[in-house]
N, CA, C and O of each residue as an XYZ file, in Angstrom:
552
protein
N     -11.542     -9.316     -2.349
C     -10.608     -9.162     -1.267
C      -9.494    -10.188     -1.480
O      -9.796    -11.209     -2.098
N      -7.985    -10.004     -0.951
C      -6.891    -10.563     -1.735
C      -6.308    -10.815     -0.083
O      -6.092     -9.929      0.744
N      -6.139    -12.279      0.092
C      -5.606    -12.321      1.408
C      -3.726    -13.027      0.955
O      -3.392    -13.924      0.181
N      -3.223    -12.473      1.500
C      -1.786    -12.784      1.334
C      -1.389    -13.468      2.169
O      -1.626    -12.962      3.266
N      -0.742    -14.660      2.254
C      -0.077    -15.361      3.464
C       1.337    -15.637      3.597
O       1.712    -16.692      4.109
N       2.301    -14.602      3.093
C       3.551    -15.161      2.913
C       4.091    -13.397      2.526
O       3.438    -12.498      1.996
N       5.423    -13.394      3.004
C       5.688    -11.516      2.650
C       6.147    -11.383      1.477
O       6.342    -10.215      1.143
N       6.478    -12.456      0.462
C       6.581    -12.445     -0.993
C       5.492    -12.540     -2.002
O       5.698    -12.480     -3.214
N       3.992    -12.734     -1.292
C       2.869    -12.503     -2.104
C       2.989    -13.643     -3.029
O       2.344    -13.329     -4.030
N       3.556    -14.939     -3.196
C       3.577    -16.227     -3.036
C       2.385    -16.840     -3.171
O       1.836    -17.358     -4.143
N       2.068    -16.700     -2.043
C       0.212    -17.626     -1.347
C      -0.347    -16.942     -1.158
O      -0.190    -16.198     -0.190
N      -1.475    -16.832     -2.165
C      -2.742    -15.623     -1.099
C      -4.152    -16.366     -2.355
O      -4.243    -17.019     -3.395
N      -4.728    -15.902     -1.653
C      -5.973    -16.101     -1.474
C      -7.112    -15.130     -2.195
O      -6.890    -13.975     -1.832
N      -8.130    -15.187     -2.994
C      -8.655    -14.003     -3.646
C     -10.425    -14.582     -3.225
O     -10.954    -15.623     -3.612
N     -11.042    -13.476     -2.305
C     -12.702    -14.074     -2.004
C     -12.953    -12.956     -2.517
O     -12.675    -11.811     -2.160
N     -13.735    -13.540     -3.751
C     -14.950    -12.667     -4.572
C     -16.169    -13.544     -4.657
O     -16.254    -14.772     -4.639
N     -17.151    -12.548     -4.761
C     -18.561    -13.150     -5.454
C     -18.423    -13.272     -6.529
O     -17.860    -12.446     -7.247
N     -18.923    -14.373     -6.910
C     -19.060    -14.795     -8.624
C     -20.435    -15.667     -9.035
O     -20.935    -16.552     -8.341
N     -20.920    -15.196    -10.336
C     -21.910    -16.280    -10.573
C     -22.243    -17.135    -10.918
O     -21.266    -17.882    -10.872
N     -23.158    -17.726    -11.344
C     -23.020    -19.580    -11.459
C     -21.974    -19.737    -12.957
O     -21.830    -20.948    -13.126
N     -21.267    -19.007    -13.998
C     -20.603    -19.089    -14.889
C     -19.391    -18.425    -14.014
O     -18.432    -18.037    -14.682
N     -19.345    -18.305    -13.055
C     -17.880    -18.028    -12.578
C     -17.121    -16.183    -12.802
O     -15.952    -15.851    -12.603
N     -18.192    -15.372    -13.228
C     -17.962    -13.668    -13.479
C     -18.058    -13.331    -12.168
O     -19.010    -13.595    -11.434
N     -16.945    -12.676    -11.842
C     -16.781    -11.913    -10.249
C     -18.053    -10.465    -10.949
O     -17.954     -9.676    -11.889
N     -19.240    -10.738     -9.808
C     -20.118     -9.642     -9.820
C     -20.070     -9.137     -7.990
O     -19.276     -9.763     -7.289
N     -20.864     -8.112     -7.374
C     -21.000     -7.759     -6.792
C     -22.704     -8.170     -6.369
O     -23.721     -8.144     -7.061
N     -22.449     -8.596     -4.732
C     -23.934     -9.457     -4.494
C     -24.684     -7.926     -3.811
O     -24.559     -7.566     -2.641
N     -25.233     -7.409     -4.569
C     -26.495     -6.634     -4.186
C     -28.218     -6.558     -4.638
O     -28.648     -7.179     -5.610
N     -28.931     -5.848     -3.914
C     -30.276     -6.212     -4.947
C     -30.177     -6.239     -6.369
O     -30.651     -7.250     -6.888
N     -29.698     -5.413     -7.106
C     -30.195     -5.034     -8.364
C     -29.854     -6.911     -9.186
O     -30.552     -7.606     -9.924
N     -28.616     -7.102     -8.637
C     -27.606     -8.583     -8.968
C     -28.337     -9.932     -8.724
O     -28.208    -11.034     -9.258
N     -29.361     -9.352     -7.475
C     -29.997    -10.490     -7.062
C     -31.907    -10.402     -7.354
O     -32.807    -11.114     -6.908
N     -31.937     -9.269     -8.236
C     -33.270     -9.145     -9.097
C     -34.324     -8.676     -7.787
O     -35.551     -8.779     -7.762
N     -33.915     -8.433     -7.312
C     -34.939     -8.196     -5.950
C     -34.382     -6.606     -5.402
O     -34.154     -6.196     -4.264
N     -34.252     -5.750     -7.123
C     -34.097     -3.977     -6.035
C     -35.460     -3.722     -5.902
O     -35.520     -3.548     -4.685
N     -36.679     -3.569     -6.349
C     -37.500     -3.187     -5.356
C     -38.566     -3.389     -5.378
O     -38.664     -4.257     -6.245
N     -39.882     -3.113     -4.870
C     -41.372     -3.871     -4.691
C     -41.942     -2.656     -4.481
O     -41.595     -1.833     -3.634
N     -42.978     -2.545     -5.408
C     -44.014     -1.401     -5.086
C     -45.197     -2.182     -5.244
O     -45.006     -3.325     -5.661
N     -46.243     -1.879     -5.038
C     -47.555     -1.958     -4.293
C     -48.396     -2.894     -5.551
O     -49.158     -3.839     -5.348
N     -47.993     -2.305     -6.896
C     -48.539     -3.316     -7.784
C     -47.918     -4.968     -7.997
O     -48.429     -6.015     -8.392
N     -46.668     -4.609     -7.551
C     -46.407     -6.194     -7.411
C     -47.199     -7.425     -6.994
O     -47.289     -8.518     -7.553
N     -47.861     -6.885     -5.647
C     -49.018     -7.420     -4.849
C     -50.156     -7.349     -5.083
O     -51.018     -7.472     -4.213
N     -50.456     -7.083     -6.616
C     -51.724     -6.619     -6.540
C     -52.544     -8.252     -7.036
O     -53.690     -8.577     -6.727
N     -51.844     -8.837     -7.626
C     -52.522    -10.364     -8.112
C     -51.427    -11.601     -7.101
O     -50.528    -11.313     -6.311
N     -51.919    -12.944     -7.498
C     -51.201    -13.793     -6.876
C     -49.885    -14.370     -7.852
O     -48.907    -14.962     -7.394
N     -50.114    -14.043     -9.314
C     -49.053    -14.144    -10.021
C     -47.920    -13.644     -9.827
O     -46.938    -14.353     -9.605
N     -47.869    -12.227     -9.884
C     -47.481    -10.932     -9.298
C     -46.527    -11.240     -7.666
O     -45.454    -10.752     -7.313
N     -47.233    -12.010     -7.103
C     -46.875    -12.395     -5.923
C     -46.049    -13.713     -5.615
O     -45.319    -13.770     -4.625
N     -46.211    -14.928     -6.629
C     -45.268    -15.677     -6.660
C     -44.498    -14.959     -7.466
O     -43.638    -14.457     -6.741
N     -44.319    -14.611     -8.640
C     -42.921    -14.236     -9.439
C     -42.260    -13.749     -8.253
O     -41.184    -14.309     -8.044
N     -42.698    -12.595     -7.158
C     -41.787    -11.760     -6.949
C     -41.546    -12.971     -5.331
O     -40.861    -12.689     -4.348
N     -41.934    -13.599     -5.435
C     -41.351    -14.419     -4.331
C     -40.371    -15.602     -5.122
O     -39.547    -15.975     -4.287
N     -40.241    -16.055     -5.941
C     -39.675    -16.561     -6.914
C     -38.144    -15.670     -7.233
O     -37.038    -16.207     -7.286
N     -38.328    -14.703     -7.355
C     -37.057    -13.903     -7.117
C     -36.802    -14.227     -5.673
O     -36.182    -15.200     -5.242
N     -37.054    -13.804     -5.375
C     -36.993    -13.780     -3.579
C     -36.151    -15.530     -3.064
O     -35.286    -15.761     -2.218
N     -36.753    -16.284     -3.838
C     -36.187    -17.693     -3.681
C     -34.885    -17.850     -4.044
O     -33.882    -18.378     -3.564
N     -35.398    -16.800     -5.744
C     -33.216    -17.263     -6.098
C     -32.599    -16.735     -5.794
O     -31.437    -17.103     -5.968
N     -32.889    -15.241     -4.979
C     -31.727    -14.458     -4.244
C     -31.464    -15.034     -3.225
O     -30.309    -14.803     -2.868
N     -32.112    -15.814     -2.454
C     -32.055    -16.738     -1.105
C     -30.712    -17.677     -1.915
O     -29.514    -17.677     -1.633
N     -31.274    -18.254     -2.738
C     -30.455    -19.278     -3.248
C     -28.994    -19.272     -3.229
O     -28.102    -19.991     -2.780
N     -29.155    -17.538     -4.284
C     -27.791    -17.114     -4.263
C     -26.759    -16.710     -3.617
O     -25.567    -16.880     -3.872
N     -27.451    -15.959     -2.447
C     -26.674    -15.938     -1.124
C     -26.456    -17.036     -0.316
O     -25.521    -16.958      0.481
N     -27.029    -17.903     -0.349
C     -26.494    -18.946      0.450
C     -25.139    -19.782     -0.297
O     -24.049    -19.658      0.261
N     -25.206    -20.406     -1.227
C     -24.211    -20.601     -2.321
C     -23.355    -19.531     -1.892
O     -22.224    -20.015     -1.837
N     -23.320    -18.168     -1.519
C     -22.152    -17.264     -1.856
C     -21.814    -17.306     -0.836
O     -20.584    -17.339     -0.820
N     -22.565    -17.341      0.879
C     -21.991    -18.012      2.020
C     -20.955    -19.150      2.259
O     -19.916    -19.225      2.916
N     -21.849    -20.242      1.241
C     -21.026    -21.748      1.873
C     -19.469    -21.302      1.310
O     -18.459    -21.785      1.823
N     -19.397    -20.009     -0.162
C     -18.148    -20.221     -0.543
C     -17.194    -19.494      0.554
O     -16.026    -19.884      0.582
N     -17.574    -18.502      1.432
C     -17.089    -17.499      1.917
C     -16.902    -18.348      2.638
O     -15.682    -18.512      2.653
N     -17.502    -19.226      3.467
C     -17.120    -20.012      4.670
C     -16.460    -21.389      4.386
O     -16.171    -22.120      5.334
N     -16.249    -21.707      3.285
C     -14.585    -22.465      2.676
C     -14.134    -21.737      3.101
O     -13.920    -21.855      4.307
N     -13.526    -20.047      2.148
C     -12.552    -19.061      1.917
C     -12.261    -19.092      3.293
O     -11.089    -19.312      3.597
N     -13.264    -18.879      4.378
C     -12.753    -18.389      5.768
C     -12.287    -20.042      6.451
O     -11.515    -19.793      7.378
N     -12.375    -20.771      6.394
C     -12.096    -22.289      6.982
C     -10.291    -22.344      6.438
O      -9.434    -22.651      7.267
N      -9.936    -22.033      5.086
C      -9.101    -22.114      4.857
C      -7.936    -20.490      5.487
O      -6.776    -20.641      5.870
N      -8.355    -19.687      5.452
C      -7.675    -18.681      5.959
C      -7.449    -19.005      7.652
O      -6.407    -18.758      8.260
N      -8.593    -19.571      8.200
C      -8.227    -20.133      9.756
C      -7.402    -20.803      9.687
O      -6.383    -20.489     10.302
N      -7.422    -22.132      8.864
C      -6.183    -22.857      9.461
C      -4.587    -22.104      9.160
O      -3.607    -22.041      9.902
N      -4.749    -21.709      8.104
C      -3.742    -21.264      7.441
C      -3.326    -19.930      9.187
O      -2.194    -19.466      9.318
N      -3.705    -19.820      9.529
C      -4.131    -18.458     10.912
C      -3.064    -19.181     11.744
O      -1.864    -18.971     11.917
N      -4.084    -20.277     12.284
C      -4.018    -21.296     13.217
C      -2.480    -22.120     13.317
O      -1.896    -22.397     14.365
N      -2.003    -22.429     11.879
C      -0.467    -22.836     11.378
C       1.076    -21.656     11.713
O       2.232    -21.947     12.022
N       0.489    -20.470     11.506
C       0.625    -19.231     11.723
C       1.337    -19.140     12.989
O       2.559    -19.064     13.111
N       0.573    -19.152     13.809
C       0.398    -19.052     14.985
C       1.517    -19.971     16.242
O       2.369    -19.626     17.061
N       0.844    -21.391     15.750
C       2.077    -22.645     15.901
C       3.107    -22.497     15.590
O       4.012    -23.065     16.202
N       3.392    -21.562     14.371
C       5.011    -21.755     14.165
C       5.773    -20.787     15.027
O       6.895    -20.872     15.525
N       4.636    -19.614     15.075
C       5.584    -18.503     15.975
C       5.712    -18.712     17.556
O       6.478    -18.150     18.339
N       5.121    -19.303     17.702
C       4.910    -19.829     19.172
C       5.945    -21.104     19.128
O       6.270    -21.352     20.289
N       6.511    -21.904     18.302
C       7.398    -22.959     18.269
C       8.918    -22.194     18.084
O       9.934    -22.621     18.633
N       8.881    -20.939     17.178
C      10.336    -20.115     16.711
C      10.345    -19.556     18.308
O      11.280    -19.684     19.098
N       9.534    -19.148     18.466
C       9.536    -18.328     19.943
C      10.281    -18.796     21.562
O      10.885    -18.127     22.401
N       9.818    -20.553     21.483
C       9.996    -21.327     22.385
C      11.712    -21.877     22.107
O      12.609    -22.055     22.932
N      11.709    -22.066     20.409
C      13.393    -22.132     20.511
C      14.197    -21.150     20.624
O      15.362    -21.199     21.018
N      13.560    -20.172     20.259
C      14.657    -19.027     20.631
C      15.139    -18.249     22.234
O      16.153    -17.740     22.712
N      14.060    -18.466     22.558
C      13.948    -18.538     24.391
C      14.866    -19.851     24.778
O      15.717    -19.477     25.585
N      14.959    -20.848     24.573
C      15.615    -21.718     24.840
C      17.172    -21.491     24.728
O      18.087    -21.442     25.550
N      17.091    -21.386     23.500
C      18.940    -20.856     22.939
C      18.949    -19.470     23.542
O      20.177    -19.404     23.612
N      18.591    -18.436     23.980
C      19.169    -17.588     24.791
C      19.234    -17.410     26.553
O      19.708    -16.520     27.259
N      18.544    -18.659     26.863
C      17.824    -18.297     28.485
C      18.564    -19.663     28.580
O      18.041    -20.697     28.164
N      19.760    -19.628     29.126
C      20.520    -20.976     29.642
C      20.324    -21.418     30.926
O      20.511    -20.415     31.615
N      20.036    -22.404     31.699
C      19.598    -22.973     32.822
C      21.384    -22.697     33.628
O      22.390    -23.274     33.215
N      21.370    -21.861     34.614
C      22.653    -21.947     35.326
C      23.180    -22.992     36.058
O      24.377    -23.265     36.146
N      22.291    -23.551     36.562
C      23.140    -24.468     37.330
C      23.365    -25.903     36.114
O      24.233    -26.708     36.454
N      22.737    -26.151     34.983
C      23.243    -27.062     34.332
C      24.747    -26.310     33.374
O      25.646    -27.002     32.897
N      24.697    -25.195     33.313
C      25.991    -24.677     32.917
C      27.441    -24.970     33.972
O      28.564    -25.433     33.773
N      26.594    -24.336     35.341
C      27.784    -24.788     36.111
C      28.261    -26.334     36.236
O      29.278    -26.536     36.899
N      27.849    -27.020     35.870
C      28.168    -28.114     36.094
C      28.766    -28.619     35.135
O      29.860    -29.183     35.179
N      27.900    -28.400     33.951
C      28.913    -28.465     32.484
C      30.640    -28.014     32.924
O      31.632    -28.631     32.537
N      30.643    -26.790     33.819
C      32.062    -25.966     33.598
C      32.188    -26.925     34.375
O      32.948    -27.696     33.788
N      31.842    -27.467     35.581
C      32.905    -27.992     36.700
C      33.655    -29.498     35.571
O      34.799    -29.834     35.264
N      32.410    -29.975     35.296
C      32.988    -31.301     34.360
C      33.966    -30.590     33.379
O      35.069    -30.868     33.849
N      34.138    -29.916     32.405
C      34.997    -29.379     31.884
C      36.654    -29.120     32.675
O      37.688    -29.297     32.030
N      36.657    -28.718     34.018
C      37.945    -28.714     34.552
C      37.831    -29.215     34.791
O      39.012    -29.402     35.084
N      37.227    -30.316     35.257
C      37.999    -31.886     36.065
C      38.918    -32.600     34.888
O      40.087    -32.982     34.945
N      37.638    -32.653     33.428
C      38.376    -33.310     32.669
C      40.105    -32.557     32.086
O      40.965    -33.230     31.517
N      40.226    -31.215     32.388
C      41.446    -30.555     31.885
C      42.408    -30.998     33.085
O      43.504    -31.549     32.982
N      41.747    -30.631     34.219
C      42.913    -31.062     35.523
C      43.398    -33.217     35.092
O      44.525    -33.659     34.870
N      42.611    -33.690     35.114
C      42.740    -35.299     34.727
C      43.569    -35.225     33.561
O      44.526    -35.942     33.857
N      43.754    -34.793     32.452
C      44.147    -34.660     31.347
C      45.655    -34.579     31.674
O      46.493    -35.481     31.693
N      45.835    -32.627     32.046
C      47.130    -32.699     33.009
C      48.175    -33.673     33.752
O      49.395    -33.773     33.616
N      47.174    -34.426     34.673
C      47.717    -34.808     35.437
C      48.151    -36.152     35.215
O      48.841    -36.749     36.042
N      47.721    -36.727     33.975
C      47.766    -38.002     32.959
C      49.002    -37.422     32.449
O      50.010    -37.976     32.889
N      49.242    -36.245     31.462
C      50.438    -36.154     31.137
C      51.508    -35.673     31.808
O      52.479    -35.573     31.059
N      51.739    -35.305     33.016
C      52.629    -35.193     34.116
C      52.559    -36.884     34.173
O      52.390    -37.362     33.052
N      52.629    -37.589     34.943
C      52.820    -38.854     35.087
C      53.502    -39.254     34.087
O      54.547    -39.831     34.386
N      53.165    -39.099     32.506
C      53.626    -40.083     31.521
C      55.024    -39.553     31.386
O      56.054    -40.179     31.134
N      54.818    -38.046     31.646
C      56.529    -37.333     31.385
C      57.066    -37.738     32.507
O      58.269    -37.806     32.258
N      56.824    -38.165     34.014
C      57.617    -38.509     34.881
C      58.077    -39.919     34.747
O      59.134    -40.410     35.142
N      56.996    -40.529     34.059
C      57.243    -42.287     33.915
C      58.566    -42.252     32.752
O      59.683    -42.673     33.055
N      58.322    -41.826     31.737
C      59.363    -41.397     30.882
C      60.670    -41.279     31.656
O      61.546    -42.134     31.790
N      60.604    -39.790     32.233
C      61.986    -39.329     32.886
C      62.989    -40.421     33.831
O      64.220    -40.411     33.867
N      61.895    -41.513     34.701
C      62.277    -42.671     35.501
C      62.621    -43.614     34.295
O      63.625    -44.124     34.793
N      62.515    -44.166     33.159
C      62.808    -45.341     32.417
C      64.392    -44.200     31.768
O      65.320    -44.961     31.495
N      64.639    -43.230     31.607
C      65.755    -42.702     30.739
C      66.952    -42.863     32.209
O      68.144    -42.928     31.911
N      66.598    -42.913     33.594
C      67.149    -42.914     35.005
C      67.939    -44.258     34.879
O      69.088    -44.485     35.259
N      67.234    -44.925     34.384
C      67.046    -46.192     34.724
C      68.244    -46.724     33.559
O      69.321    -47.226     33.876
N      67.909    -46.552     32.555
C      68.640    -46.747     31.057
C      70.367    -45.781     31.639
O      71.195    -45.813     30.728
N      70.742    -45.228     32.590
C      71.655    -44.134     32.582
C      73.035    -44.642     33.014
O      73.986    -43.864     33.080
């Protein structure tokens, strides 16, 4: 199974069974020496450990093939979990930049014309102070 984490196929992830030399096999009886038990198996106690002896290393082997699956899955969670945080963080700024608080806008605008009316009314004065010193000079 091929887990992808990125839409350019970049990062991903590949969980297979493999065996102790590292060959991706498939974990079923025949793989794990334990396809099947008929009646002579049981018929001595030799007979009966060997086939519990299988029985041990297929235990073995599945567990080993667990702990790897449950890395594979520890790492696909967080990787989930990161996922998740970011869209929920893109989400929260983008709600932000489109959902403007009105009354801090209005106030923004009112400060905005005060400062244009002040501005104005700074350069009216300087052109009248002007116009009185050329009066004056006349």
């Amino acid at each position: 199974m091929k887990i992808t984490f990125n839409e350019s196929g970049t990062s991903s992830i590949d969980i297979q069974a493999k065996d102790a030399n590292g060959n991706v096999r498939g974990i079923n009886a025949s793989n794990l020496g334990v396809e099947s038990l008929i009646a002579e198996d049981l018929d001595t106690d030799e007979a009966i450990d060997a086939f519990l002896g299988k029985l041990s290393s297929a235990l073995t082997e599945l567990r080993s093939q667990a702990s790897a699956f449950g890395s594979n899955l520890s790492s696909v969670e967080n990787r989930q979990s990161f996922t998740k945080n970011m869209i929920n963080t893109l989400e929260t700024g983008a709600a932000n930049l489109t959902l403007a608080d009105s009354n801090e806008e209005a106030a923004n605008l009112l400060a905005l014309q005060t400062r244009q009316q002040l501005s104005s009314s700074a350069l009216s004065m300087a052109s009248q102070q002007d116009q009185a010193v050329l009066q004056l000079l006349r």
